[in-house]
FIROBA-166224 format. One line per 10 residues: number of its first residue (from 1); their letters; for each residue x, y, z of N, C-alpha, C. Coordinates in nm, 2 decimals. Layout:
N
NUM = a = X,Y,Z,X,Y,Z,X,Y,Z  ...
This chain:
217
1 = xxxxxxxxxx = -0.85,-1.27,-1.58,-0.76,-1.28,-1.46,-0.65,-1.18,-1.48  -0.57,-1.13,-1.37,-0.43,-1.04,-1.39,-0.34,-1.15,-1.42  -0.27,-1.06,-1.56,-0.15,-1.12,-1.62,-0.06,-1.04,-1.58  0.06,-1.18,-1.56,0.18,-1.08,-1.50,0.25,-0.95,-1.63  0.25,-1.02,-1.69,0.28,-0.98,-1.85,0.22,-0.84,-1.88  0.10,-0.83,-1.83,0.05,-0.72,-1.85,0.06,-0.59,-1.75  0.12,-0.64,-1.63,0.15,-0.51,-1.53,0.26,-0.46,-1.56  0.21,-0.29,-1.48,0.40,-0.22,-1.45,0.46,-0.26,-1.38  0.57,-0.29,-1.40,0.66,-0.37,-1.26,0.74,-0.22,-1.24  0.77,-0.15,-1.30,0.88,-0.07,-1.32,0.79,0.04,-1.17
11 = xxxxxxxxxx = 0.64,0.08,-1.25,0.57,0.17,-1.18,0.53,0.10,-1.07  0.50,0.00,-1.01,0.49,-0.09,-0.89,0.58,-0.07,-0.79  0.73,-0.07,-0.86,0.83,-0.07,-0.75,0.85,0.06,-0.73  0.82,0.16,-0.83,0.85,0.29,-0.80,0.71,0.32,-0.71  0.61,0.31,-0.68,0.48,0.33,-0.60,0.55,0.25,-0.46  0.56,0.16,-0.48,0.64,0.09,-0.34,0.72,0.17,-0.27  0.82,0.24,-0.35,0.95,0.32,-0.31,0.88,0.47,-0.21  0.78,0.53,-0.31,0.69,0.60,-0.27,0.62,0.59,-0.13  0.55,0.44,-0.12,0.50,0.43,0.01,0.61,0.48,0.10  0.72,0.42,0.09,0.79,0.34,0.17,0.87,0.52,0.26
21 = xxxxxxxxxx = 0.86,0.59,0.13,0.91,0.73,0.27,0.79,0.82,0.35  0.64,0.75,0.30,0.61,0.79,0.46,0.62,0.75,0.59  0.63,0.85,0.70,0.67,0.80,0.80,0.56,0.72,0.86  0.45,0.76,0.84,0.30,0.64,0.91,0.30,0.53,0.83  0.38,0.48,0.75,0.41,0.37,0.71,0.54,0.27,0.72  0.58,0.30,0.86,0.69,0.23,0.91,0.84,0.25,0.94  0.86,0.33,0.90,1.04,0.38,0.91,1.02,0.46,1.02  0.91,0.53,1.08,0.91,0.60,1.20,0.89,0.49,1.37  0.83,0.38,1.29,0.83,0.29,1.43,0.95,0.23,1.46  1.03,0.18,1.31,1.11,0.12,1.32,1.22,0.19,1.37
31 = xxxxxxxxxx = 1.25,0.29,1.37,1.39,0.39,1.42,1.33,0.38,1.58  1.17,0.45,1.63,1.11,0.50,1.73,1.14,0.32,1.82  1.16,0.21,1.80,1.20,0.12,1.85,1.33,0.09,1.87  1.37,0.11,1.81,1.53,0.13,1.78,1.62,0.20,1.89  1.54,0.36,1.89,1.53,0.42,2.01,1.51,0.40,2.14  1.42,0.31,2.19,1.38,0.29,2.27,1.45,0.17,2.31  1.48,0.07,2.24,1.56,-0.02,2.28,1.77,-0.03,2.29  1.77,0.09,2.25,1.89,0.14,2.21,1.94,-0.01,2.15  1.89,-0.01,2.04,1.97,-0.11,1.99,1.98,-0.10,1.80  2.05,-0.09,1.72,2.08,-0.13,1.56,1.97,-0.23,1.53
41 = xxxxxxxxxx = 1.99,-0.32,1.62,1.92,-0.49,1.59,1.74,-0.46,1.57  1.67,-0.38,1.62,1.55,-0.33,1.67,1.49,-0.27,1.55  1.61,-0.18,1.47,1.54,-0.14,1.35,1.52,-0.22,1.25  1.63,-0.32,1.28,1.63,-0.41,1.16,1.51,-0.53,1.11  1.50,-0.58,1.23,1.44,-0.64,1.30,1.30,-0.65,1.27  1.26,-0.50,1.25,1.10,-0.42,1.23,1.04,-0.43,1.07  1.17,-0.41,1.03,1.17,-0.38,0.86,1.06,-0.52,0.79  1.12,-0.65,0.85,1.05,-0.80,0.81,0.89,-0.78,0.85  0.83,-0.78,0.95,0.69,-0.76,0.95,0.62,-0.65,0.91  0.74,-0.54,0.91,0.63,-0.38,0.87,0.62,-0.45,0.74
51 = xxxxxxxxxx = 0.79,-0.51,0.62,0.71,-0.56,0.50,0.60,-0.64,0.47  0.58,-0.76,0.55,0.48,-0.88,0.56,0.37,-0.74,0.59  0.33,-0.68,0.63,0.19,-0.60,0.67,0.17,-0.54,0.55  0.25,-0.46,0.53,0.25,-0.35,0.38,0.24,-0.49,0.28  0.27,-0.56,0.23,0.26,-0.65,0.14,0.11,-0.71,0.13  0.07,-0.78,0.26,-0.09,-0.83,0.29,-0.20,-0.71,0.24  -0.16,-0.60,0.30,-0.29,-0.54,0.26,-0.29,-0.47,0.13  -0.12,-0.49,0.08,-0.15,-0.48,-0.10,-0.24,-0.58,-0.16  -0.18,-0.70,-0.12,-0.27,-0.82,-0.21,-0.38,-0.82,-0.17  -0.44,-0.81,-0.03,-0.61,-0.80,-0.01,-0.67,-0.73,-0.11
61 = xxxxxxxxxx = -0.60,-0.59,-0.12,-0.67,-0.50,-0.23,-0.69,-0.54,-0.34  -0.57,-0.67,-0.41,-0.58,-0.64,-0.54,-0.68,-0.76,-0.54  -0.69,-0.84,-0.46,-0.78,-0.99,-0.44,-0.91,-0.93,-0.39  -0.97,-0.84,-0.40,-1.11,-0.78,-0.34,-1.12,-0.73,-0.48  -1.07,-0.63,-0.53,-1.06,-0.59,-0.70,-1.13,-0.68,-0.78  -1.03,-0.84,-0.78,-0.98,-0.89,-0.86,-1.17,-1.01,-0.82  -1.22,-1.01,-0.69,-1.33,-1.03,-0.69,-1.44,-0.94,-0.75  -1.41,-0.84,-0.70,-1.54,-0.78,-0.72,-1.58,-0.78,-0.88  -1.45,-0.73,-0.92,-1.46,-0.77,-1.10,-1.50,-0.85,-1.17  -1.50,-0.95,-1.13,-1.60,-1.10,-1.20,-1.78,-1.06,-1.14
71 = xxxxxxxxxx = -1.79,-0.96,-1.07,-1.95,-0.92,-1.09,-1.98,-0.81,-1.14  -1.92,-0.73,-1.18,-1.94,-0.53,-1.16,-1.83,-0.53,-1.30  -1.86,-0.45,-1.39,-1.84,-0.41,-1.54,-1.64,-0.31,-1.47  -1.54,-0.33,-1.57,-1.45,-0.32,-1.50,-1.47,-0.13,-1.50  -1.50,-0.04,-1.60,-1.56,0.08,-1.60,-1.62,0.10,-1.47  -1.70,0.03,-1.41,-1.75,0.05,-1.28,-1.68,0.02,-1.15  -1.59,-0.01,-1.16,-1.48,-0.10,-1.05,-1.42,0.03,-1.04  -1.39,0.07,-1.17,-1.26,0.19,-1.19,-1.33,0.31,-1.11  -1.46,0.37,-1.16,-1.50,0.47,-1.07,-1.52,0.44,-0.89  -1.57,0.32,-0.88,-1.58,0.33,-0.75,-1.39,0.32,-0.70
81 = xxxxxxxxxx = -1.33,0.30,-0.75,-1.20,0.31,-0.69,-1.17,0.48,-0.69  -1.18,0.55,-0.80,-1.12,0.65,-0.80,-1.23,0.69,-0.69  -1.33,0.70,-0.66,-1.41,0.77,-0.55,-1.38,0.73,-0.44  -1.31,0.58,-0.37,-1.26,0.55,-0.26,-1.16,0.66,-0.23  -1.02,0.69,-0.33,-0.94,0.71,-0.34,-0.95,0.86,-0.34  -1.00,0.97,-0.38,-1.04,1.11,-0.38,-1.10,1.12,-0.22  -1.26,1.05,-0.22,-1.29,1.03,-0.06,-1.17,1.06,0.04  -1.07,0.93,0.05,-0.99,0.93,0.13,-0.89,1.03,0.16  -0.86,1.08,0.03,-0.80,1.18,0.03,-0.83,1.29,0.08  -0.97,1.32,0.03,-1.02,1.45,0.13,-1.03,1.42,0.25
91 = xxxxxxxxxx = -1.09,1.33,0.31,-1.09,1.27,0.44,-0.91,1.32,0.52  -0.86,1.28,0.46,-0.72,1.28,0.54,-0.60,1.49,0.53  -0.72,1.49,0.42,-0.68,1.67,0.44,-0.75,1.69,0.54  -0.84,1.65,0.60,-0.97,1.73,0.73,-0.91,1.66,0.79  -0.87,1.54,0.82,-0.86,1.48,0.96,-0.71,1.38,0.93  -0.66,1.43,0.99,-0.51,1.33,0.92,-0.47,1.28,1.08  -0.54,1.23,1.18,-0.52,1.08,1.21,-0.44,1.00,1.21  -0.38,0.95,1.34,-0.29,0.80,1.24,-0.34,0.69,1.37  -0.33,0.55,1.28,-0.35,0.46,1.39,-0.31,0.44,1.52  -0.31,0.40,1.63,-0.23,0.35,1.74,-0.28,0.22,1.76
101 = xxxxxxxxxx = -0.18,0.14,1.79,-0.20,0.00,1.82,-0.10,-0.06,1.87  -0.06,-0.11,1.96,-0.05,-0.19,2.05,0.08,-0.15,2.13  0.13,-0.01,2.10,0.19,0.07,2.20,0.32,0.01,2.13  0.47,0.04,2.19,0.61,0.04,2.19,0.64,-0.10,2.15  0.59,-0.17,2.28,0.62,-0.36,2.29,0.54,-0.39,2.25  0.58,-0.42,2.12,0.51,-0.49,2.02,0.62,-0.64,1.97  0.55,-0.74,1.94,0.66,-0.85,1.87,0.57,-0.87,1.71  0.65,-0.97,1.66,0.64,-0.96,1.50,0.48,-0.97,1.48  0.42,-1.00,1.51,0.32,-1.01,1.50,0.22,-0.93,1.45  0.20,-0.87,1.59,0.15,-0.73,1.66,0.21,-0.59,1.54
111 = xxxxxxxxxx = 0.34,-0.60,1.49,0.39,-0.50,1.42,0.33,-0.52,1.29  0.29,-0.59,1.21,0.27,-0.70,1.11,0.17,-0.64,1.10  0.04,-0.66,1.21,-0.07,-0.67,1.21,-0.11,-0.47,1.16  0.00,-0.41,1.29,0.00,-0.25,1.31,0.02,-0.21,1.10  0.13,-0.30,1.06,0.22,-0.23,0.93,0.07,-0.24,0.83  -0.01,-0.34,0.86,-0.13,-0.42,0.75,-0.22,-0.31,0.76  -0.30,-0.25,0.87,-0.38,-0.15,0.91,-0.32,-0.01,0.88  -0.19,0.01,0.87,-0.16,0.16,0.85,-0.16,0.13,0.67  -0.14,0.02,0.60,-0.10,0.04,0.46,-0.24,0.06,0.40  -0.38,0.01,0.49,-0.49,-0.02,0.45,-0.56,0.12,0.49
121 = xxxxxxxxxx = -0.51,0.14,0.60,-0.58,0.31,0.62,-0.51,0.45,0.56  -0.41,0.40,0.47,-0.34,0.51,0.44,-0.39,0.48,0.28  -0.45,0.41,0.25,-0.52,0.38,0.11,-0.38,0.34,0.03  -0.31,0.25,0.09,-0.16,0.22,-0.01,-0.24,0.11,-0.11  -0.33,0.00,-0.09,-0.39,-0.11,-0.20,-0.43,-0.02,-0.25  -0.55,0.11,-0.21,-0.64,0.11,-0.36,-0.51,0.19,-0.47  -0.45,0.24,-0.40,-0.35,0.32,-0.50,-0.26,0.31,-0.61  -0.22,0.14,-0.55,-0.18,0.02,-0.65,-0.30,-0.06,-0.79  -0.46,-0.06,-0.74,-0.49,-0.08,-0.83,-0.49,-0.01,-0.94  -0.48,0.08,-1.00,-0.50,0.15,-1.12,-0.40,0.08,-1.20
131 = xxxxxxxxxx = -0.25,0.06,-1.13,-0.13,-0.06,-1.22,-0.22,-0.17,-1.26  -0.32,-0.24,-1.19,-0.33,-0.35,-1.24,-0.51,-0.35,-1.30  -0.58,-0.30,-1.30,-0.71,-0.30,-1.32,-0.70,-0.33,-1.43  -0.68,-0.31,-1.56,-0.69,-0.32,-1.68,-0.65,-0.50,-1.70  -0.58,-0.53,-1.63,-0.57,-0.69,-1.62,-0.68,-0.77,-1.54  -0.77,-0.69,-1.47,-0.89,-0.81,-1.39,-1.02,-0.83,-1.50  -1.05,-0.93,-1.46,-1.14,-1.06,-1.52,-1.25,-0.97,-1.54  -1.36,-0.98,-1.66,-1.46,-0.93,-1.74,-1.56,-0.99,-1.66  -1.61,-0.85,-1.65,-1.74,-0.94,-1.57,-1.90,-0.89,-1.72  -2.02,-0.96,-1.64,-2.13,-0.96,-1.75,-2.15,-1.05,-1.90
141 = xxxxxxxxxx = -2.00,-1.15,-1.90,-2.06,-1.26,-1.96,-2.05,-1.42,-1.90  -2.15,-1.46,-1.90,-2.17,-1.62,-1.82,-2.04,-1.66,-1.84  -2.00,-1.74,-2.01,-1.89,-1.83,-2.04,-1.79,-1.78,-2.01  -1.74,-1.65,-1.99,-1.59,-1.56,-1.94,-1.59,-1.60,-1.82  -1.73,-1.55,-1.73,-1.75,-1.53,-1.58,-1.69,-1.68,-1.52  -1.75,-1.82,-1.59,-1.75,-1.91,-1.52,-1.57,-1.96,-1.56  -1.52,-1.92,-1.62,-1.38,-1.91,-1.67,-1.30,-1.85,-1.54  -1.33,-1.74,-1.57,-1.25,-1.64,-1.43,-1.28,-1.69,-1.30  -1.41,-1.75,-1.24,-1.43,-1.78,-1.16,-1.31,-1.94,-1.11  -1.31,-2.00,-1.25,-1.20,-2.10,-1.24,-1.07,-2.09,-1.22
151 = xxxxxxxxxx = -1.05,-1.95,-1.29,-0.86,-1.91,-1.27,-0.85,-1.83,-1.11  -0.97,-1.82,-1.02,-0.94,-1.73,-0.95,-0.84,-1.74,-0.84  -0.76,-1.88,-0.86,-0.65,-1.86,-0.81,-0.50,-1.80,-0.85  -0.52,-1.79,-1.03,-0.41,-1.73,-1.05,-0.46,-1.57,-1.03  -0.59,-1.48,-1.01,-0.57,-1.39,-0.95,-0.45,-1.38,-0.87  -0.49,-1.45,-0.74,-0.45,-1.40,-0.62,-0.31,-1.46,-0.60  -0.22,-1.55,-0.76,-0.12,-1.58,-0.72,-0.03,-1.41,-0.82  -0.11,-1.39,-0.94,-0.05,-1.30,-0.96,-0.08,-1.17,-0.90  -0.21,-1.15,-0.84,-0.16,-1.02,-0.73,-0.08,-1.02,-0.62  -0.04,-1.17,-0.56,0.11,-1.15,-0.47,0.23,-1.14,-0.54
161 = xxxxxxxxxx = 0.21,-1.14,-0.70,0.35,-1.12,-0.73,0.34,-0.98,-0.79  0.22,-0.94,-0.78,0.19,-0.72,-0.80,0.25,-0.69,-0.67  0.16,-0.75,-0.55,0.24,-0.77,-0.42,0.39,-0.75,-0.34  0.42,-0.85,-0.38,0.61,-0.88,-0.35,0.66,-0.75,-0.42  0.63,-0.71,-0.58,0.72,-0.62,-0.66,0.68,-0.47,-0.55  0.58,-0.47,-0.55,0.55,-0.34,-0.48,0.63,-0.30,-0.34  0.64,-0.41,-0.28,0.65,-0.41,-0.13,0.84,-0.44,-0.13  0.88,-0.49,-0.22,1.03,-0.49,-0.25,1.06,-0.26,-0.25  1.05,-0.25,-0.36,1.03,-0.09,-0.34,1.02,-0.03,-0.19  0.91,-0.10,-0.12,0.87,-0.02,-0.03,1.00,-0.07,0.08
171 = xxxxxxxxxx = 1.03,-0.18,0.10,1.09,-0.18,0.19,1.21,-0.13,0.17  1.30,-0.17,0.03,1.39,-0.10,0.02,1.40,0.08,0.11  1.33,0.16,0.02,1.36,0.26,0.09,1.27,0.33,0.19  1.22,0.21,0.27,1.20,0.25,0.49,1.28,0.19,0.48  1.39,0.10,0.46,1.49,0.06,0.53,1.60,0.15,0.57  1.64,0.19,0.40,1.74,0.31,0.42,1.73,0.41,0.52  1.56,0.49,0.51,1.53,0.59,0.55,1.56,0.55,0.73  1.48,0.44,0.77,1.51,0.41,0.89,1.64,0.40,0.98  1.75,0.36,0.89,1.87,0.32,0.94,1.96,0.48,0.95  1.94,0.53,0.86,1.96,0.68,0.84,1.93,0.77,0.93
181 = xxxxxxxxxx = 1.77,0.75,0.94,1.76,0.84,1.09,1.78,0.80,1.18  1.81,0.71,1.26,1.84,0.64,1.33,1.99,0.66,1.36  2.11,0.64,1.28,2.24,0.66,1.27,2.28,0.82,1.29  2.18,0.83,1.20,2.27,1.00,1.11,2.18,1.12,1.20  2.05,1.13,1.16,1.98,1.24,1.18,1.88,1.23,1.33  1.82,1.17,1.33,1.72,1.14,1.44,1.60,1.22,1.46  1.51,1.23,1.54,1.39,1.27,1.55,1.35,1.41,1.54  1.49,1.46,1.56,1.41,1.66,1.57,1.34,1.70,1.48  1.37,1.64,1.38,1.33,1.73,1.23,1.16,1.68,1.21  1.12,1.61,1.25,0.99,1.49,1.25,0.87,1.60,1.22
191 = xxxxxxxxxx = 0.81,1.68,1.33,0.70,1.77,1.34,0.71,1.84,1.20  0.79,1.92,1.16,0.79,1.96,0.99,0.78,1.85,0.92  0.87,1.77,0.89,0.85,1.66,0.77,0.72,1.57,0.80  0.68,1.56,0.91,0.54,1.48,0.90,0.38,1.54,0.86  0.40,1.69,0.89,0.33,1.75,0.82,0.31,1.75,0.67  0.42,1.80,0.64,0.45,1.81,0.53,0.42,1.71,0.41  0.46,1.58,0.45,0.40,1.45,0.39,0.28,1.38,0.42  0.20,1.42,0.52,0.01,1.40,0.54,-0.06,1.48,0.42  0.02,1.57,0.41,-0.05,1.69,0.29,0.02,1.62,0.17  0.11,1.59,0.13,0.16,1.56,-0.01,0.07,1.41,-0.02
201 = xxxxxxxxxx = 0.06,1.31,0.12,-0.02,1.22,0.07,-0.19,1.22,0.03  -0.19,1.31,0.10,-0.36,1.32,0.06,-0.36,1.40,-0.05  -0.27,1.50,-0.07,-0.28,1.54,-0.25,-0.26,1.38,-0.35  -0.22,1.32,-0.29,-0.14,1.20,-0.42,-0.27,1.12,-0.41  -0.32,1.09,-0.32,-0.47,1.02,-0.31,-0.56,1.07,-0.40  -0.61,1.23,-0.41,-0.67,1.26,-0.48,-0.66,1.26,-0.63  -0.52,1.31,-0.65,-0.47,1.27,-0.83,-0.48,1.15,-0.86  -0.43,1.03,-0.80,-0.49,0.89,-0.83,-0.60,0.87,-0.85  -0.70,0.93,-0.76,-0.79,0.91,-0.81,-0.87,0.95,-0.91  -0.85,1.08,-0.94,-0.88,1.14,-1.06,-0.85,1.08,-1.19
211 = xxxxxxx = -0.67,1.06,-1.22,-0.60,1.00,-1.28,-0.70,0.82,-1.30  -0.71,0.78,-1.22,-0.80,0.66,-1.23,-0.88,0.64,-1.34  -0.95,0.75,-1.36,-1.08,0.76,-1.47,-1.05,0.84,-1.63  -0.96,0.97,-1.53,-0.92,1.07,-1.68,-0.85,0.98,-1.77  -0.71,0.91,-1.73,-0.65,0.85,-1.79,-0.69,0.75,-1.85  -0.78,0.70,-1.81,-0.85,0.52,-1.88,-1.00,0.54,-1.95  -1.02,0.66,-1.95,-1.14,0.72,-2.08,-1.14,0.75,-2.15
């Protein structure tokens, strides 16, 4: 099973912090609503479900891991992640895309739902597993398997708490970033800095991935 004991918390929150200044992961809707409703309250407002979304599709990840692992040798979990994770990354140098969903007027929900799908298309879970892989359940022996199979709820209570640490990070700084642009700076500068960070994220996709394998052989 993942022991809490055994994760980075330190590297978790710092990956969170990381998510949290790209703009296709929430501080751009939340200002871009903000805007649009001319109101303070709007950005703030946004920050609670973009976290709840960014947070879900961390733990999905680490609870699909933390499955798959009790069948598949954890050496083999590790490569297929780092291939998710390079994949995507090339994928997002050729084609850098971003979701749309459900337009401006959106309520908690709907934004929740939007924050869960950009954290899951922007490969923010597989990126987090490598912190925790080394903690998922052995798979290929019966008496371990049928063990893990029994704890498989503290999986998924300790990957909400890989979860929470991660998504604390993250929200911390979209919040700043949001309130900031929003107050201070505002949208002009956007067309350069959003370039600029599709390319730094699909490089960081690909060294994680790489990093995945080099570092744990």
């Amino acid at each position: 099973m993942i022991h809490p004991d055994g994760m980075s918390w330190p590297a978790l929150l710092a990956l969170g912090a990381g998510h949290g200044i790209n703009p296709g992961m929430g501080w751009l809707f939340a200002v871009a609503l903000g805007l649009q409703r001319q109101s303070r309250g709007a950005v703030w407002g946004a920050l609670g479900p973009l976290a709840a979304g960014h947070a879900l599709a961390i733990a999905a990840a680490i609870a699909a891991a933390g499955a798959i692992g009790l069948i598949v040798p954890l050496e083999v979990l590790k490569w297929l992640t780092a291939m998710f994770l390079v994949g995507l990354g090339v994928y997002r140098l050729a084609r850098s895309r971003h979701i749309s969903y459900g337009g401006m007027r959106v309520d908690a929900r709907e934004l929740a739902t939007w924050s869960f799908l950009m954290a899951s298309a922007h490969g923010a879970g597989l990126m987090v597993l490598p912190l925790v892989m080394g903690n998922l359940p052995a798979a290929g022996h019966p008496p371990h398997l049928a063990a893990a199979l029994l704890g498989f709820a503290n999986i998924e209570w300790s990957g909400l708490a890989a979860a929470l640490v991660h998504t604390a990070g993250y929200l911390l700084v979209t919040g700043a970033i949001a309130v900031i642009v929003y107050e201070r700076v505002g949208l002009r500068f956007l067309r350069t800095a959003w370039v600029n960070l599709d390319l730094i994220w699909a490089v960081a996709l690909v060294i994680t991935g790489v990093a995945t394998v080099v570092l744990s052989s």
